[in-house]
TORBA-604465 format. One record per residue: x, y negated, z negated of N, C-alpha, C in turn. Coordinates in steps of 0.2 Angstrom, whole numbers. Each point is the difference from the previous one (the first is absolute). Layout:
<recs>
> X;Y;Z;X;Y;Z;X;Y;Z
...
</recs>
This chain:
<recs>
> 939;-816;-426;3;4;5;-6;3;4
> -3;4;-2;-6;2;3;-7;0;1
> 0;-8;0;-7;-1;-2;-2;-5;8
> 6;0;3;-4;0;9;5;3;4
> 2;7;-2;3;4;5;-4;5;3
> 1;-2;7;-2;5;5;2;5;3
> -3;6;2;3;6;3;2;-3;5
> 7;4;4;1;-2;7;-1;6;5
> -1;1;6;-2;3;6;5;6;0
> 1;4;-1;5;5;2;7;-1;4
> -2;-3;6;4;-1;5;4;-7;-4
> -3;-4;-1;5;-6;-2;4;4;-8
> -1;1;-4;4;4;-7;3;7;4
> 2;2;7;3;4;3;6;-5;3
> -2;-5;2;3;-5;5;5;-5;-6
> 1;1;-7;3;-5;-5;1;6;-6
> 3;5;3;2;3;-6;5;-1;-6
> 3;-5;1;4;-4;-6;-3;-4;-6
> -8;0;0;-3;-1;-2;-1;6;-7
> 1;4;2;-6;6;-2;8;5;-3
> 8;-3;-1;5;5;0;-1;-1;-10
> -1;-6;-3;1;-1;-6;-4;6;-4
> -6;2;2;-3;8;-2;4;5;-1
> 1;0;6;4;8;-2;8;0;-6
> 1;-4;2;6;-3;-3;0;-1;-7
> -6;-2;-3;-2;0;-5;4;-7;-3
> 2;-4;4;4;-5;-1;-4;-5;-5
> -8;-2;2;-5;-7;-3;-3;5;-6
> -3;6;-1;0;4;-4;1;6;-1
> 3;2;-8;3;5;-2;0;1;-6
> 4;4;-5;-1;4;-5;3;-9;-4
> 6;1;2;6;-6;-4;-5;-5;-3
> -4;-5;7;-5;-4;2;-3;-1;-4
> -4;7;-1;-7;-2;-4;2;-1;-10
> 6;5;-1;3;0;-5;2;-7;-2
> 5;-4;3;0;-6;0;-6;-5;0
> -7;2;3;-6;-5;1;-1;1;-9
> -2;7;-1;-2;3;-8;5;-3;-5
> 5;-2;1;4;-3;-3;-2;-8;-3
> 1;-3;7;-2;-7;1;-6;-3;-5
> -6;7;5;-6;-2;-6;-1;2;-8
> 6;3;-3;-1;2;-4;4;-6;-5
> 5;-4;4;3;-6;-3;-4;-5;1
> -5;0;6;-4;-7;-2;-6;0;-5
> -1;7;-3;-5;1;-3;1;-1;-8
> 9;1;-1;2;0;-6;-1;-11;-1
> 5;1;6;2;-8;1;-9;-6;-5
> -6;3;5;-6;-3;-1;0;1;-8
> 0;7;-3;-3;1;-4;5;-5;-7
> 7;1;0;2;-5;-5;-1;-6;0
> 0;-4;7;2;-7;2;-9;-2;-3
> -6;3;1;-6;1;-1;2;-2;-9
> 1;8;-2;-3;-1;-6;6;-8;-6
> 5;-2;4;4;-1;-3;-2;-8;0
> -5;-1;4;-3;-8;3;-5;2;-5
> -3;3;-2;-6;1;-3;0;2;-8
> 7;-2;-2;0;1;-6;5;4;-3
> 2;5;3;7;5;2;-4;4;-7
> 2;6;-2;-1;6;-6;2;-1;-3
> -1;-6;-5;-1;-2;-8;-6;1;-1
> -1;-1;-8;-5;2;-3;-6;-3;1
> 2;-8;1;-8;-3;3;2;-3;5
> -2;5;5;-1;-3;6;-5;-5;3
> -4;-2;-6;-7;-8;5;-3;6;-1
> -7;-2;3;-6;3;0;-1;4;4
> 5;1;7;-1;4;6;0;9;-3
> -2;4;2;-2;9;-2;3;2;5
> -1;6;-2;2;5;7;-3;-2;6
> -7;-1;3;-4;-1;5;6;-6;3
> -1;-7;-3;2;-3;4;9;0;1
> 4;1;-5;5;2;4;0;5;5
> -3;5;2;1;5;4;-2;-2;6
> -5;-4;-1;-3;-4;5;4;-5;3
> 4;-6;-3;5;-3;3;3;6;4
> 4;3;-3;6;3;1;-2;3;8
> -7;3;1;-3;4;5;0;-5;6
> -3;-7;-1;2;-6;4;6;-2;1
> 5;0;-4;7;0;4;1;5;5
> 0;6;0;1;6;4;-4;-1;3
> -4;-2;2;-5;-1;6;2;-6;3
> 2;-6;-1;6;-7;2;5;6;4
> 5;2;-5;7;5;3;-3;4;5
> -4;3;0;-3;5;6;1;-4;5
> -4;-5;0;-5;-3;7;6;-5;4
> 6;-3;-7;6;-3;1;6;3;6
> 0;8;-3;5;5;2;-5;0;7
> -6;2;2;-5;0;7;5;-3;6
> -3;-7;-6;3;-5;4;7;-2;3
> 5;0;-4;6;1;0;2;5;7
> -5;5;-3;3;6;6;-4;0;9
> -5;-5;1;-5;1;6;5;-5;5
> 2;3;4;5;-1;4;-5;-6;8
> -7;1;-1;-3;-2;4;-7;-3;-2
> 1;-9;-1;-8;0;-4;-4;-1;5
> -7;2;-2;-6;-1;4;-4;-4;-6
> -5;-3;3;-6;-4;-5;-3;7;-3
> -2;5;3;-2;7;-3;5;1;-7
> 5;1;1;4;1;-2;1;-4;-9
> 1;-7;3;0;-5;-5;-8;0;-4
> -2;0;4;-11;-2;-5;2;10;-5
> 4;4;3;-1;6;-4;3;0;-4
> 6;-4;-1;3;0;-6;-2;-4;-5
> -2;-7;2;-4;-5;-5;-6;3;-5
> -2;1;6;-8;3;0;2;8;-8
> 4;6;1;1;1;-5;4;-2;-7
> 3;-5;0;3;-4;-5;-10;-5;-3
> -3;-3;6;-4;-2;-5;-6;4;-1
> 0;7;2;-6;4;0;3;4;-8
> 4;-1;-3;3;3;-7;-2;-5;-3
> 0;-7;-1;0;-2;-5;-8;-3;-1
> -4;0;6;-7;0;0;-3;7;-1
> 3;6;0;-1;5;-5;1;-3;-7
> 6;1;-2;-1;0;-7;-4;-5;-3
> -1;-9;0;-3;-1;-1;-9;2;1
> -2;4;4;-6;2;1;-1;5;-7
> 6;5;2;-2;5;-4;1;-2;-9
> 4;-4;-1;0;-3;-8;-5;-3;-2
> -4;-4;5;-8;-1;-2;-5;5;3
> 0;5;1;-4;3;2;-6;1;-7
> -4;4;2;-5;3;-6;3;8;0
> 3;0;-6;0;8;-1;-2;4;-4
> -2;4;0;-4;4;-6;6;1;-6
> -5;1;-6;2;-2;-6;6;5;-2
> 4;-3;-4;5;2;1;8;2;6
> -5;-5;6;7;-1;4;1;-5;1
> 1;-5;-2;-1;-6;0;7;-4;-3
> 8;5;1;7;0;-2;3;-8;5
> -4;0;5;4;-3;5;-5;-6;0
> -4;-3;-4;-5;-4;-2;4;-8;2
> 1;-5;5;3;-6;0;7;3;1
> 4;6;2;9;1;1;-2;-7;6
> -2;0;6;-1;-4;5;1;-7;0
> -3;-3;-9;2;-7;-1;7;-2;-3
> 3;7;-3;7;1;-1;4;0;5
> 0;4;5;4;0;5;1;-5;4
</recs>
């Protein structure tokens, strides 16, 4: 949405005020809305978290070799799929800026996490050691 909106001249946002009536109005955003958004994210968050752990072995007692790191890790990469998903879903006008921003953050997380699972870390923090080749 805002990622090549530009200010307009005074005169023309005087000259198309039907543009500018949903603010006051509180019609596009408002209390109900956001409640609703805080909803939505709180069901896609459950949603990942089950669907996540349930692919991964679900909460028996031997769940495979995976720890907390990397499950938390998948589950964080779903929600960030869902984030970028729902972005998309909702951008009513795509631009190439647009699209490379969304990609670009989808693969700017998972070349995170593999960097940081190999990284060198001082002794003792070394929990997230290979989660990267897990995920």
């Amino acid at each position: 949405y805002g990622l090549c909106e530009v200010d307009v001249a005074p005169a023309v946002a005087l000259s198309y005020p039907q543009i500018y009536r949903e603010g006051p109005r509180e019609t596009e955003l408002n209390a109900a809305k956001v409640i609703l958004w805080l909803c939505t994210a709180v069901l896609h968050a459950t949603v990942a978290f089950f669907v996540v752990t349930a692919a991964l072995g679900g909460f028996g007692g031997d769940t495979g070799a995976l720890g907390l790191g990397e499950r938390g890790t998948a589950i964080n990469a779903a929600v960030v799929l869902i984030v970028n998903g729902k972005l998309a879903l909702e951008t009513g006008h795509w631009t190439r800026l647009n699209a490379a921003c969304v990609g670009a953050s989808v693969a700017i997380w998972f070349v995170f996490v593999v960097a940081y699972s190999w990284a060198a870390l001082p002794v003792g923090a070394n929990a997230f050691l290979g989660v990267g080749a897990a995920v």
